[in-house]
N, C-alpha and C positions, 0 to 999 in steps of 0.2 A: 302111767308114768307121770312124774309129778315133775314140775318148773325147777328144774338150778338154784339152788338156795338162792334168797333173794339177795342183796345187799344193804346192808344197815342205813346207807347214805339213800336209799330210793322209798323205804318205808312213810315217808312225812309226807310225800307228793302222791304216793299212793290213797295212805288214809285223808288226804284232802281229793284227790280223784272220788273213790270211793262213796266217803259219807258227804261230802260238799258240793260238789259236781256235780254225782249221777245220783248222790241221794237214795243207795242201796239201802233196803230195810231186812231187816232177821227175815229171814223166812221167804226172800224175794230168791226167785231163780238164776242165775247169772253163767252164760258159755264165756270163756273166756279162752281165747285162739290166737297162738302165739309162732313167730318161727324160730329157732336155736339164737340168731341173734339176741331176738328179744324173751329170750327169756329168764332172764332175771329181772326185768322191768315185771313181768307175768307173773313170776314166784313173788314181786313184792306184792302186786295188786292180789293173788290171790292169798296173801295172809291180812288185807286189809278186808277181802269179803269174810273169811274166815273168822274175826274180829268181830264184825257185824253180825255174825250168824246166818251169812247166806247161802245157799245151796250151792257151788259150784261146777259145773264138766269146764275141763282145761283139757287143750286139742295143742298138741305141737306140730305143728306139718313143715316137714322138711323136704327140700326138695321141689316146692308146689310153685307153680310157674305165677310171677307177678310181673307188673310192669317194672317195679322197683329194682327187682334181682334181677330180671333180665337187663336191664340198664348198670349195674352193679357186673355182671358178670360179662357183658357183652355177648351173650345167647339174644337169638331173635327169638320172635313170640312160640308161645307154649315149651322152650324153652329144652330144646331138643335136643335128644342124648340124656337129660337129667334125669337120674333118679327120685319116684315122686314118691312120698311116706305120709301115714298119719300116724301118730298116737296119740291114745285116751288114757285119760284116769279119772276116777274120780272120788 
């Protein structure tokens, strides 16, 4: 399963994430793990490694207990009752 099209307006912070930041090179490995919120953040970074020629696995996990979502949702820890998911693609 592939990231939510990206948005045109996230690509520039991307390709400066990417090559200026993390300094990803062709041929360098890169997981990239995202939740449904963020994933058009994720489909932009992953057309910025795509770009560079990096290998990518991109994981959506939905459902998966954080401190963040659980503060967001008002679930206590492990976030009980939720449905926990992964998916791949690559």
């Amino acid at each position: 399963m592939a990231f939510r099209d990206c948005q045109p307006e996230l690509l520039p912070g991307a390709k400066n994430a990417v090559e200026t930041c993390l300094a990803v090179q062709a041929g360098e490995h890169v997981a990239l793990i995202a939740d449904a919120e963020s994933s058009a953040v994720a489909a932009s970074l992953a057309a910025a490694l795509q770009n560079v020629q990096a290998t990518t696995n991109g994981i959506i996990a939905g459902g998966l207990w954080s401190p963040a979502a659980a503060r967001r949702s008002g679930a206590g820890a492990g976030g009980a009752g939720k449905k926990r998911t992964l998916e791949f693609w690559r």
